[in-house]
C-alpha positions in Angstrom: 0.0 0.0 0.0 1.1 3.3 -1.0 2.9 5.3 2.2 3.2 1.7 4.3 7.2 2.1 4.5 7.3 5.8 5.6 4.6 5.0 8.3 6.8 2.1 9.6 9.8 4.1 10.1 7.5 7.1 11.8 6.4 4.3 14.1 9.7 3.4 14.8 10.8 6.9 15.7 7.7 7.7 16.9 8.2 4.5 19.3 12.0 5.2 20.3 11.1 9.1 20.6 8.1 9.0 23.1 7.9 5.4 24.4 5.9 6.3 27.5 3.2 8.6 25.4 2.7 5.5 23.1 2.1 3.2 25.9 3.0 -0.7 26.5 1.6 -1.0 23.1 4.9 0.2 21.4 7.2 -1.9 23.7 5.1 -4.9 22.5 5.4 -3.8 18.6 9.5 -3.8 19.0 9.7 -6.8 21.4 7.6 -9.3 19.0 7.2 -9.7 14.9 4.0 -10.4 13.2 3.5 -13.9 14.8 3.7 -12.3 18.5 7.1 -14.3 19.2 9.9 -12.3 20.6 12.6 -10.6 19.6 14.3 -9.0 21.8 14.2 -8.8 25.7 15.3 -11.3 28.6 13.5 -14.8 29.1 11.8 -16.5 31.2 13.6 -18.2 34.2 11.8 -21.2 34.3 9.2 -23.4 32.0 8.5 -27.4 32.2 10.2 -27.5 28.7 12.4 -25.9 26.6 12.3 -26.8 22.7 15.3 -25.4 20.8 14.3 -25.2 17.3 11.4 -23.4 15.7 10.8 -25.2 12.4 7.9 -26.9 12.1 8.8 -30.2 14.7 9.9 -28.1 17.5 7.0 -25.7 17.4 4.5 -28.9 16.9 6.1 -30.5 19.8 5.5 -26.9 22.0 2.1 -26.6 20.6 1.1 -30.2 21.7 2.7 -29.2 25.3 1.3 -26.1 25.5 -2.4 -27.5 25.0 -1.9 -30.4 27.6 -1.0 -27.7 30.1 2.8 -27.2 30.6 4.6 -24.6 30.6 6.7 -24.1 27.0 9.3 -22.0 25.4 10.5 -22.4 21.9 14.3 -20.6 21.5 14.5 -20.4 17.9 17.9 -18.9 16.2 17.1 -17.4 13.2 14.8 -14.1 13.2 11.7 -16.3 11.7 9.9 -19.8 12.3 9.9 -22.3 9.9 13.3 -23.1 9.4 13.5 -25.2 6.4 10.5 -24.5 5.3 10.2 -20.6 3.5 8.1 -18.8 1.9 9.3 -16.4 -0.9 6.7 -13.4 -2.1 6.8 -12.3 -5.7 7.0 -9.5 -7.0 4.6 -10.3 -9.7 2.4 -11.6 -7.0 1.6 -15.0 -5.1 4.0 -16.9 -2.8 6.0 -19.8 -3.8 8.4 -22.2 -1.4 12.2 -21.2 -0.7 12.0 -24.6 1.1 9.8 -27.6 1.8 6.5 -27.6 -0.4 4.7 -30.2 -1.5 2.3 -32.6 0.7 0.8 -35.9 -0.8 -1.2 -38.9 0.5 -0.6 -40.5 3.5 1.0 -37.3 4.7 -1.6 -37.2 7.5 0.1 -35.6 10.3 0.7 -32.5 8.7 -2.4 -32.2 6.8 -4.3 -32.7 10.1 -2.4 -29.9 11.7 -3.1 -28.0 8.4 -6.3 -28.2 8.4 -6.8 -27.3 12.6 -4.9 -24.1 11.6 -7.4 -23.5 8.7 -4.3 -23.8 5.9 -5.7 -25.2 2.6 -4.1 -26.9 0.0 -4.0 -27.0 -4.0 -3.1 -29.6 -6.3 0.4 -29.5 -7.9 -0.6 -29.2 -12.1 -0.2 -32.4 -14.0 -2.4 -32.2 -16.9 -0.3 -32.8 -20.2 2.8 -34.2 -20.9 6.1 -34.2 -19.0 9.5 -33.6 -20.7 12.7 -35.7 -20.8 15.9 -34.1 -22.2 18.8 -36.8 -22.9 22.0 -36.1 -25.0 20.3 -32.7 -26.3 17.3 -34.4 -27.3 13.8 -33.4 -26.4 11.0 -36.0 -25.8 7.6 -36.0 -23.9 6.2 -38.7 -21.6 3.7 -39.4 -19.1 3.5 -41.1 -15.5 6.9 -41.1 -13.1 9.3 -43.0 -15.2 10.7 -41.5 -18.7 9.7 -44.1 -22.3 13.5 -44.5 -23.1 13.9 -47.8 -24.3 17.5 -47.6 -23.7 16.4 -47.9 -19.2 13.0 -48.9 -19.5 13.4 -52.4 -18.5 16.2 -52.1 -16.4 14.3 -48.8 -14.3 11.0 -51.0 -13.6 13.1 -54.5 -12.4 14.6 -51.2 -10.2 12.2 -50.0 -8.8 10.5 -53.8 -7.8 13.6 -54.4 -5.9 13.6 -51.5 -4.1 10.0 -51.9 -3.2 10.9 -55.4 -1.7 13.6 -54.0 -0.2 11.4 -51.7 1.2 8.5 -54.0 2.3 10.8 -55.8 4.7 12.4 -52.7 6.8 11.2 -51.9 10.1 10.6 -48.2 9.8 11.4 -47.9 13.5 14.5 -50.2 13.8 16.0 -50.4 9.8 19.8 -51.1 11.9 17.6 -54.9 13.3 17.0 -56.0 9.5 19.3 -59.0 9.0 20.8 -57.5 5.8 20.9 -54.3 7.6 25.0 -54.8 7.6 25.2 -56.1 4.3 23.3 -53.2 3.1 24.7 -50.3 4.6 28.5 -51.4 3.7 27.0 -51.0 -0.2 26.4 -47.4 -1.7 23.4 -47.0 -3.5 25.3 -46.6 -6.8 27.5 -49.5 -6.9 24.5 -51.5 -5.7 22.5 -50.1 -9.1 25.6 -50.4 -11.2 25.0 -54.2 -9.9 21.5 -54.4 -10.7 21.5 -52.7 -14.0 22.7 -53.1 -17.8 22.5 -49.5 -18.5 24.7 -46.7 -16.7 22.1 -44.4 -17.5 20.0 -45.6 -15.4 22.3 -44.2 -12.6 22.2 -40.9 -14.3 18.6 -40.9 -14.7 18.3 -41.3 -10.6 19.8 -38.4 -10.1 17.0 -36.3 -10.8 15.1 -38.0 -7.7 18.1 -38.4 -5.8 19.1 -35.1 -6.2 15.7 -33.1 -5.3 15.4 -35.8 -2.1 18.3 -35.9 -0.8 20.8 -32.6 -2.1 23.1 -35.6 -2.4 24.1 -38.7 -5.5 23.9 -42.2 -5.4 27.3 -42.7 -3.9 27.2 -40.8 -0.8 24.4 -42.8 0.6 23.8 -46.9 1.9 21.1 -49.3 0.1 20.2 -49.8 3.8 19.5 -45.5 3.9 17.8 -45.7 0.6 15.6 -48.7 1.4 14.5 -47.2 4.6 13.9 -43.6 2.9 11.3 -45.8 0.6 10.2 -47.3 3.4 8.6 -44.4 5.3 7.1 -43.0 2.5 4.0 -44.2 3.6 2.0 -44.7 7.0 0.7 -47.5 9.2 -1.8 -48.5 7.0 0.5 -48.1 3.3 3.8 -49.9 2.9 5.8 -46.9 1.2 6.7 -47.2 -2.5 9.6 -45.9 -4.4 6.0 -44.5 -7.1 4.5 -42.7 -3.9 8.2 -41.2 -2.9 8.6 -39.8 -6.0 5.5 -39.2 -8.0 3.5 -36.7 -8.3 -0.4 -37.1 -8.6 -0.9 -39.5 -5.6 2.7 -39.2 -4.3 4.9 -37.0 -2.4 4.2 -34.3 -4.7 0.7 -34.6 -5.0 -0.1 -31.2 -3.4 1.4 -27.6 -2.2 -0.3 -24.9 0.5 -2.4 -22.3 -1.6 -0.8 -19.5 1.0 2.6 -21.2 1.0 3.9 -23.9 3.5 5.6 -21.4 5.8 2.2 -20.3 6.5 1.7 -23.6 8.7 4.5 -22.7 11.5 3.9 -19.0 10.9 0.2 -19.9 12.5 2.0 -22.4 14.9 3.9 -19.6 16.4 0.7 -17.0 16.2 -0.9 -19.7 18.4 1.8 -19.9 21.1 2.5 -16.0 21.0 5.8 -14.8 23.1 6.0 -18.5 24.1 8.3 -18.2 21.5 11.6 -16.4 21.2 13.1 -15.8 17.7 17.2 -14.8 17.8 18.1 -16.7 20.7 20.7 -19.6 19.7 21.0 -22.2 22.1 25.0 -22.2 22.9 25.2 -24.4 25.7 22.9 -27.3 27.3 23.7 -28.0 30.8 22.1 -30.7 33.3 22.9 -30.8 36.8 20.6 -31.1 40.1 17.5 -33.0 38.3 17.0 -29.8 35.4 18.4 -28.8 32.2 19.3 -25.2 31.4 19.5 -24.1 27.7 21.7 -21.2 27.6 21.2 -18.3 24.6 21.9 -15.4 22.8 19.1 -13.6 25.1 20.2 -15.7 28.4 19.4 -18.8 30.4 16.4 -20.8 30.6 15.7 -23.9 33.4 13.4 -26.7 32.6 12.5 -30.0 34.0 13.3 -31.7 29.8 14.3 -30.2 27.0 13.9 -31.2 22.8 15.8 -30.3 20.4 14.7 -29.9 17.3 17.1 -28.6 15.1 19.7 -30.0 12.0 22.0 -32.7 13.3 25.3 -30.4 12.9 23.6 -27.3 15.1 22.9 -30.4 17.4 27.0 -31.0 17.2 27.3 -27.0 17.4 25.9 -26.9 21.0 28.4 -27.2 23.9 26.7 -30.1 26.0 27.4 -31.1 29.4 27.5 -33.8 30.0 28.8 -34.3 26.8 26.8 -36.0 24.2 26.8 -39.8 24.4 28.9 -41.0 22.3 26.8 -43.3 20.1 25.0 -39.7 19.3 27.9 -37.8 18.5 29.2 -40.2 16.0 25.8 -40.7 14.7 25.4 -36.9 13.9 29.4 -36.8 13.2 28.1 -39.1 10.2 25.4 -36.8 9.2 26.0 -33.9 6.9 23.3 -31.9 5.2 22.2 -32.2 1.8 23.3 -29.9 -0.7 20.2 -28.1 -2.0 19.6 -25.3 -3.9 15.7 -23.7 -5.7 15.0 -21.7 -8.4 12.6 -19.9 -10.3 12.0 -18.1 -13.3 8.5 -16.1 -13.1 6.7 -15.3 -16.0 3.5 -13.7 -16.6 1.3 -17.3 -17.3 2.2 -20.4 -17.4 2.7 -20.9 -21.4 3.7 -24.2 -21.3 0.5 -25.4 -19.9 -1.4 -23.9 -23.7 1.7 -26.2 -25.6 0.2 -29.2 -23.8 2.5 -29.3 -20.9 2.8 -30.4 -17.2 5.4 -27.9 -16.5 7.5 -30.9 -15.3 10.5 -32.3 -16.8 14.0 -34.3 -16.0 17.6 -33.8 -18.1 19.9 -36.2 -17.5 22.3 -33.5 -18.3 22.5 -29.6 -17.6 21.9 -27.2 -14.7 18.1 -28.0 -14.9 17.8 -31.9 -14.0 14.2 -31.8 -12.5 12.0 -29.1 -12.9 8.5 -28.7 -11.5 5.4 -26.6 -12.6 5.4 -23.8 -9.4 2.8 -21.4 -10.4 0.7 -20.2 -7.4 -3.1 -21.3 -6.7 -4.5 -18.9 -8.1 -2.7 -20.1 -12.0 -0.7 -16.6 -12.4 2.0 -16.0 -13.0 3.5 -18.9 -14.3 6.8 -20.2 -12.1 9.3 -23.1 -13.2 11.1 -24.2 -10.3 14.3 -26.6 -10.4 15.5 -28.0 -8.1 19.8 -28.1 -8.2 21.3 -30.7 -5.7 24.2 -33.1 -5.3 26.8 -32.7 -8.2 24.9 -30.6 -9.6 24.7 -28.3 -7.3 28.5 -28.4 -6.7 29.1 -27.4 -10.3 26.4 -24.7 -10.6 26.6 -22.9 -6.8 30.2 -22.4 -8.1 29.8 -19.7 -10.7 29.0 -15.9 -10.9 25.0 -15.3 -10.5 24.7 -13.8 -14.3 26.4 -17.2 -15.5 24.1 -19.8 -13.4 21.0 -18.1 -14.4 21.7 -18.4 -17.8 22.2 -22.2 -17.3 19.2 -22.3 -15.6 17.2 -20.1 -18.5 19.1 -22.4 -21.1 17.8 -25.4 -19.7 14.4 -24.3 -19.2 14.0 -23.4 -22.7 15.6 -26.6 -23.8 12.6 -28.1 -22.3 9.8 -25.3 -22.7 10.8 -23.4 -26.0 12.2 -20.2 -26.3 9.7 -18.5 -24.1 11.6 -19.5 -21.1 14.3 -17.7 -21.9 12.9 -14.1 -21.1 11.2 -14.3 -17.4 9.7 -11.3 -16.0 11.9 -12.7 -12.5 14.6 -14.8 -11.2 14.8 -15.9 -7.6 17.2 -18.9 -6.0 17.8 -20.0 -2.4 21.1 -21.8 -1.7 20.5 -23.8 1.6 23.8 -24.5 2.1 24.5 -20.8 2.7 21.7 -20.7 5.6 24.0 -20.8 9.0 21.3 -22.2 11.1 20.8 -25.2 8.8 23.8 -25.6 6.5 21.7 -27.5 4.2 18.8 -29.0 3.0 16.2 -30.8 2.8 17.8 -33.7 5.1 21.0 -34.6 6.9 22.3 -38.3 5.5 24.0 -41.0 7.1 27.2 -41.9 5.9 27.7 -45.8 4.2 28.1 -48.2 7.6 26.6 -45.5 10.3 23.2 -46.8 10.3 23.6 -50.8 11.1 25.8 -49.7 13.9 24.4 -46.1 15.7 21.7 -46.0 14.1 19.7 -46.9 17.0 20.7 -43.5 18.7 18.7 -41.4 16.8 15.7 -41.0 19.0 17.2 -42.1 22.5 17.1 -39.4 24.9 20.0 -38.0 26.7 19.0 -37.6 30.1 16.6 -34.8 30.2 16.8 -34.2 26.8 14.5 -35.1 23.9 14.7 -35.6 20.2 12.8 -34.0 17.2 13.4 -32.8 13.5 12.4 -34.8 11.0 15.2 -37.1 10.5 14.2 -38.5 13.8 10.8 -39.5 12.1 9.8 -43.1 11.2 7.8 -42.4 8.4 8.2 -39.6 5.7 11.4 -38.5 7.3 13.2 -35.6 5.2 9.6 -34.3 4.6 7.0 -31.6 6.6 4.7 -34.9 7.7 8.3 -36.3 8.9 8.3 -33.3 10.9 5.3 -32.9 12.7 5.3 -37.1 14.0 8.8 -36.3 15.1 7.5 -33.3 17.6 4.3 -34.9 18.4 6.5 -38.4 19.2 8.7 -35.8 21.4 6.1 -34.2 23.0 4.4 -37.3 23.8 7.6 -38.8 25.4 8.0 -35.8 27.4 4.7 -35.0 28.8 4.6 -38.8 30.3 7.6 -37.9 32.9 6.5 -34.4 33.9 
């Protein structure tokens, strides 16, 4: 609205000028942002439970607390909730996702928490055909798996094994399955390089590799990969390699109409100043029967904590006791994934009038999967893509002007010339993102799994676990999230 930034900065002289004529008001307006968590100012001395981390785990996990009673405080570091999950405003209008985005089925938990905060969804567009770009050829398709006759056979005897592979993990205990050795001493890519006639089939999985993960094929164990497959599903639904990476009636089935960020956003508003944005937790210390969580903005004292926050920040705290060690070496063996989005906004979606989806993998290029990101409301049209792994190692690398024009080249390799001429250009590198390092998940290192694997949710003394890698089903993903706080909330409230 016209005149909205000069009235800011009058209310913020206004407010520093004549504090006592504007009343407690004021104070309120500089001490909190538009969720009413905190910004500045001491905290509390004493809560039932501290949760460090407000993404969308940690602030489930106070939420659940909060409504059985206790007394909660969410110390988040960064200046917003949400933490892997971002919304990013256009200029042309709508929101699309910095971050996490899409929902599908058997994604309950977060769509039940959704839907209590009155946050809607929309499906991801699908109509028409997808395209596949291989050796600077163009083709269309339909369904999940490119018609290249060259992989064809050797993708779908893939994909069955993995789905066995699958079928027989315990989500909760993948280190107890009695290949769970065998498996994790194997990276995924020498195990498909074992399974396969065609190399390209290798190359073809890194476009779901890389979106998923942020990593390749050989940074990763068959036992991760089968257990990743595993939870993408629920109690009811054995998870399939088609629901983890499809679209229509899989993980990308769906995205929020006001953005995903919207859902912690409406967390926080619910839990007001019981949360407090730019305080870091440095130091967690347990003595006498509490825990303490020391910050940027000083010391809180609680009878448990969870944290709920990226493995390496986990390593980044200075614990005492010190961390078991089964944990640190777990986490030690957990690096983020290398993740970056983009998109190029144009005014409408053209591709949609040529007869396509908007989606599209290239098995070479800067561009390796590409989704269809327009907003809800159909306008203006947004190609996102995602650039992870090796990929993302090549591209982060160069000057801004040169990786867009690798991204515009291989959007119009796919779309036509249109693509080349968006109205705007936005990226987020998540790797550059101190208070995650990465996205969208941390990964276990070949050989970690089968032997501290079983650390990953055992608490440490007073101390709880949450964050989505903790989850045992859709783990790396926003329903992954929320099970993980609700799991931690529920194992805290039963010993206060």
């Amino acid at each position: 609205m016209p005149g909205m930034g000069n009235t800011f900065h009058l209310g913020r002289r206004g407010l520093l000028g004549g504090a006592a004529a504007l009343g407690a008001g004021a104070v309120l307006l500089d001490h909190t942002d538009a969720t009413g968590a905190t910004t500045r100012g001491p905290l509390p001395d004493r809560v039932d439970v501290v949760v460090v981390g407000g993404g969308i785990s940690g602030l489930t996990a106070a939420r659940e607390l909060h409504k059985a009673g206790h007394r909660v405080l969410v110390t988040e570091a960064r200046g917003r909730v949400g933490g892997r999950v971002l919304n990013h405003h256009l200029r042309s209008g709508g929101v699309v996702e910095a971050g996490a985005a899409f929902v599908g089925p058997t994604q309950d938990h977060i769509m039940k928490v959704a839907d209590e905060l009155g946050v809607t969804t929309f499906k991801e567009y699908v109509d028409g055909h997808n395209v596949y770009v291989k050796n600077g050829h163009r083709s269309t398709y339909t369904g999940t798996v490119p018609t290249d006759p060259a992989i064809l056979v050797d993708a779908a005897l893939l994909q069955s094994r993995i789905d066995q592979m699958a079928a027989s993990i315990d989500v909760t205990a993948p280190w107890d399955h009695p290949q769970a050795a065998e498996w994790d001493a194997i990276t995924v890519k020498d195990w498909v390089a074992q399974q396969t006639i065609n190399p390209a089939v290798d190359t073809l999985l890194k476009c779901y590799f890389q979106p998923s993960w942020g990593s390749d094929a050989g940074n990763v164990s068959m036992l991760f990969f089968a257990w990743f497959i595993a939870t993408a599903g629920n109690e009811e639904n054995v998870g399939t390699f088609e629901r983890s990476s499809g679209t229509a009636g899989g993980a990308q089935d769906s995205r929020f109409v006001l953005g995903s960020q919207t859902v912690p956003i409406r967390m926080a508003h619910q839990l007001g100043d019981r949360v407090a944005l730019r305080a870091p937790a440095r130091r967690i210390v347990q003595r006498d029967g509490h825990v303490v969580v020391h910050t940027d903005r000083g010391a809180v004292r609680a009878e448990r904590a969870i944290v709920a926050c990226p493995p390496p920040l986990v390593l980044g705290i200075d614990w005492f006791p010190h961390l078991p060690t089964d944990r640190r070496k777990l986490l030690e063996a957990m690096p983020m994934g290398h993740l970056m989005k983009v998109d190029a906004v144009y005014e409408t979606p053209f591709w949609r009038d040529a007869g396509l989806s908007g989606s599209g993998l290239a098995m070479e290029g800067a561009t390796r999967a590409v989704f269809d990101n327009t907003p809800a409301g159909g306008s203006p049209g947004v190609l996102l893509a995602f650039v992870g792994g090796s990929t993302h190692h090549r591209y982060s690398r160069l000057p801004l002007a040169q990786r867009k024009q690798a991204m515009l080249d291989g959007f119009t390799q796919m779309f036509g010339d249109q693509a080349q001429h968006p109205i705007e250009y936005t990226e987020h590198d998540w790797t550059l993102e101190p208070w995650t390092t990465g996205s969208p998940i941390a990964l276990p290192k070949p050989g970690i799994i089968s032997t501290r694997g079983h650390a990953i949710r055992e608490p440490f003394g007073r101390v709880h676990w949450a964050g989505t890698e903790t989850s045992t089903y859709w783990s790396g993903f926003m329903d992954g999230a929320v099970r993980a706080g609700e799991r931690a909330a529920d194992e805290v409230a039963a010993l206060l």
